[in-house]
C-alpha positions in Angstrom: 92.4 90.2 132.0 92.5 93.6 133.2 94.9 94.8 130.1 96.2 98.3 129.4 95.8 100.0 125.9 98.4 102.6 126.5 98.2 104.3 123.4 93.9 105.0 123.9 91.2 106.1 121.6 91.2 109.4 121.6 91.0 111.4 118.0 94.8 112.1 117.7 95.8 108.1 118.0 92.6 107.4 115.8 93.8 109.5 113.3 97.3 107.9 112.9 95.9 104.3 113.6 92.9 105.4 110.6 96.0 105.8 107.7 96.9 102.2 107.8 96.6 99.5 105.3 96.9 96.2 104.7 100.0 96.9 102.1 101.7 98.7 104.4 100.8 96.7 107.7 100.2 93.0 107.0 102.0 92.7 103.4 103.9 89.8 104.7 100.1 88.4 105.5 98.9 89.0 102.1 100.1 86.0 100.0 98.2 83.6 102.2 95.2 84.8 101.9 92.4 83.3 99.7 89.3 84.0 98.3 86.5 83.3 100.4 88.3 82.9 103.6 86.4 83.2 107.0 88.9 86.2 108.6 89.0 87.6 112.5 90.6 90.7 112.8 91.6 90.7 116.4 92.2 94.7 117.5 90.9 96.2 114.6 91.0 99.9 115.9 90.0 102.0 113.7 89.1 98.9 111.1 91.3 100.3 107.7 93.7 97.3 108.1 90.6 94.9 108.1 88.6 96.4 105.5 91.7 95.7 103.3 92.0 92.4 104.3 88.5 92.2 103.6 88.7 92.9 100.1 91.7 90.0 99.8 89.6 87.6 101.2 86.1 88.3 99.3 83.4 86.3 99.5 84.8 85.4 103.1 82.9 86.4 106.4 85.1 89.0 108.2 85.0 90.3 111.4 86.9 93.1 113.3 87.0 93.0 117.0 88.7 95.3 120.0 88.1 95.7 123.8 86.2 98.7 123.4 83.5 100.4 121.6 85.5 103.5 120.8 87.2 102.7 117.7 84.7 100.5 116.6 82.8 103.6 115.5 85.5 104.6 113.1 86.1 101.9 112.0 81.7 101.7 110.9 82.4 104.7 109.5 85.2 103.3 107.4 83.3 101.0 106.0 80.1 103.0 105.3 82.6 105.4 103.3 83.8 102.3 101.5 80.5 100.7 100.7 81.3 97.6 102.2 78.0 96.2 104.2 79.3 92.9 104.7 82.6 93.2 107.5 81.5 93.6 110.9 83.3 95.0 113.9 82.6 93.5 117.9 83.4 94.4 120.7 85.4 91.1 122.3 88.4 90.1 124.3 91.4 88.5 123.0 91.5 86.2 125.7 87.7 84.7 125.1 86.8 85.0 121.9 82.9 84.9 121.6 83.6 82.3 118.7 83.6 78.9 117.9 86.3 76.8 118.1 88.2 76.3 114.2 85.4 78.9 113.3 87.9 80.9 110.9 90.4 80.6 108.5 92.5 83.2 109.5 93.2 84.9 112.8 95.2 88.1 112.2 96.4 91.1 115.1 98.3 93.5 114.3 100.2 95.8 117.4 98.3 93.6 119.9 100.6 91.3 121.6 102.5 94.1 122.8 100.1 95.6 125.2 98.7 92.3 126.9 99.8 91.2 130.2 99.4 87.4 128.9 100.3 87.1 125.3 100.9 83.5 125.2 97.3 83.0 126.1 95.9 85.2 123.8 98.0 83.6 121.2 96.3 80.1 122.9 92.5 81.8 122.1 93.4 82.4 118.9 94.7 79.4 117.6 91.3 77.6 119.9 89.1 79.7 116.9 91.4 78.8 114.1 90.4 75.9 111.8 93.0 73.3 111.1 95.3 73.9 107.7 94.7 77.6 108.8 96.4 80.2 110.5 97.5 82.8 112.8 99.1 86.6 111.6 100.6 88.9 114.1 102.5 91.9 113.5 104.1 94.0 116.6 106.5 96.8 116.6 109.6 96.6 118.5 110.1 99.8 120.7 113.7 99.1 121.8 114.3 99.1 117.8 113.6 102.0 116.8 115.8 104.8 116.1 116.1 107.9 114.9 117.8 111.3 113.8 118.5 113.9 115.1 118.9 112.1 118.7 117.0 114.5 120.7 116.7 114.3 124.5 113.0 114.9 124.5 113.0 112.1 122.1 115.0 109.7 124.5 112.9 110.9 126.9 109.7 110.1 124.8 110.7 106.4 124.6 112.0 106.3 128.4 108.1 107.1 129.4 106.7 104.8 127.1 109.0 102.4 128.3 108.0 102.8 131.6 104.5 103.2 131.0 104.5 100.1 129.0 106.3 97.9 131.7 103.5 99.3 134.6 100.6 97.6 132.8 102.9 94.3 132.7 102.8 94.5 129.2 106.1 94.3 126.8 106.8 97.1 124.4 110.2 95.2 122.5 107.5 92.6 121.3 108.4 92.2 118.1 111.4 90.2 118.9 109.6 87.8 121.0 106.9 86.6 118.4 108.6 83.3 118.1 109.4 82.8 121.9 105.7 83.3 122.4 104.2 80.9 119.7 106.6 78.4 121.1 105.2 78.4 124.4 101.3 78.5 123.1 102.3 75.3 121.7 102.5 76.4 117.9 105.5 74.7 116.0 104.8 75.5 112.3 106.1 79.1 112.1 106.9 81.6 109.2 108.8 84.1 111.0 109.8 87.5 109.1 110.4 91.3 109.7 110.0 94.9 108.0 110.0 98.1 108.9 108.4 101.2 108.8 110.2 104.4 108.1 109.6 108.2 108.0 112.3 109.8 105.6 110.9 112.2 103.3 110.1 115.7 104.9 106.9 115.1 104.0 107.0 111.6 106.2 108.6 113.4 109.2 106.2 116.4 109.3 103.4 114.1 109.8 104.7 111.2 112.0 106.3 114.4 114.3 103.2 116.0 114.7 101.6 113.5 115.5 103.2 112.3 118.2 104.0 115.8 119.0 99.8 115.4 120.1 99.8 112.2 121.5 102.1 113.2 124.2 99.9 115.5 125.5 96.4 114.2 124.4 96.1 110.4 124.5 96.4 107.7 127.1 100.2 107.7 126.8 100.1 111.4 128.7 97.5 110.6 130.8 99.8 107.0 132.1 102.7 109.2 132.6 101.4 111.5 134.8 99.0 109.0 137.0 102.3 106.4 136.9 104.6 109.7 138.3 107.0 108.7 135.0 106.9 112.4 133.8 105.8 115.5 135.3 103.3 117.9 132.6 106.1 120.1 132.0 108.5 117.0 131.0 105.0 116.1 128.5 105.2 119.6 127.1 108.8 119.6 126.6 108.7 115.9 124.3 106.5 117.3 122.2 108.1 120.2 121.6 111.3 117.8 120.6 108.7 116.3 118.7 107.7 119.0 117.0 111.8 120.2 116.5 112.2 116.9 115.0 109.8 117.0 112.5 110.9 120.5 111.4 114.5 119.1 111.1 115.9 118.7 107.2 117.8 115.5 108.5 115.0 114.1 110.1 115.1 110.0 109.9 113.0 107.5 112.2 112.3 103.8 111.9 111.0 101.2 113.6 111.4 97.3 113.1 107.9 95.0 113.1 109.1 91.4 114.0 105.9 89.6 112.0 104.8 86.0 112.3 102.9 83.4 110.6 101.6 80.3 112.3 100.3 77.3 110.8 97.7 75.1 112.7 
């Protein structure tokens, strides 16, 4: 399909993307999972969310996918460091699944839909490889949510070229409010629809989620977007991460973000 990843692979987003879990990502998922459940992990970066999952479902076959190899590497690496032998990550699209149809249990993506040109048809693929009585998890943040304290202009300007960036790959970064429009039109009806948040409070929480955006800015795919796109000069880069950076220095320093989250039932 030609889809954009706009945050990218390199180290700094691994490293962020690498400190999730499944308590903190997909709690709302947990309480339908069962033992020995067959689980595809659609976008599984770095793969901490899906070895988590993996230890909910057991005896289950699980499987971790994403476009790329990149973070498939971390997320072998994760699992080597965790002893688990039996998870596996692949390289596969969203949009054809190299699986049979009704082949799992559950289908699960978390901060997917919100970078795909065509979610509605990856929401399609998934349910095509979801077996009846199971069901579909997805999770997306909600950029035009999110809010935070001091109000900086570098920050404004942060989620202006995100924004931006975002809307060039025809992708939409306020997802998380459109989870149910979405599922309606792939045809799903039997929806669990919920929210949550996460927030960076503490000064421990704002020194790390400011630093590292404070190197995404100028390292990932984000910087390299902004400036191929013409949505922000390198000095206009240097200058949000030094907000960044400000921010996360800052003894009132508040930021959160609302997840719209939604179960589907097949």
């Amino acid at each position: 399909m030609g889809d954009v990843y706009l945050h990218g692979h390199q180290p700094s987003v691994l490293a962020s993307h690498g400190v999730r879990t499944a308590a903190d990502s997909a709690a709302y998922l947990l309480p339908h999972l069962r033992n020995g459940d067959d689980l595809l992990d659609v976008g599984c970066g770095p793969g901490t969310i899906t070895l988590d999952l993996a230890e909910a479902v057991g005896a289950g076959t699980v499987i971790g996918v994403d476009a790329v190899e990149a973070p498939l590497e971390s997320a072998r690496r994760h699992a080597r460091d965790r002893g688990d032998t039996a998870t596996r990550f692949e390289v596969a699209d969203v949009h054809e699944l190299p699986f049979d149809a009704g082949q799992f249990d559950v289908v699960h993506a978390h901060q997917v839909l919100q970078h795909l040109s065509d979610p509605v048809a990856a929401l399609r693929e998934m349910a095509r490889v979801t077996r009846p009585g199971g069901i579909i998890a997805v999770r997306d943040a909600d950029y035009g949510s999110m809010t935070w304290y001091p109000e900086l202009p570098g920050m404004t300007r942060w989620m202006e070229v995100y924004v931006g960036a975002a809307r060039a790959n025809a992708a939409e970064p306020h997802a998380g409010r459109r989870l149910t429009a979405w599922a309606h039109l792939a045809g799903l009806t039997d929806l669990q629809p919920t929210a949550s948040i996460w927030g960076y409070s503490t000064p421990e929480q704002c020194s790390w989620w400011g630093r590292t955006w404070a190197r995404r800015v100028l390292e990932s795919s984000y910087a390299t977007q902004a400036l191929n796109k013409g949505l922000a000069t390198q000095q206009e880069l240097d200058w949000i991460s030094g907000a960044w950076l400000e921010w996360s220095r800052h003894p009132d320093a508040w930021f959160v973000m609302t997840h719209g989250e939604l179960i589907a039932r097949l």
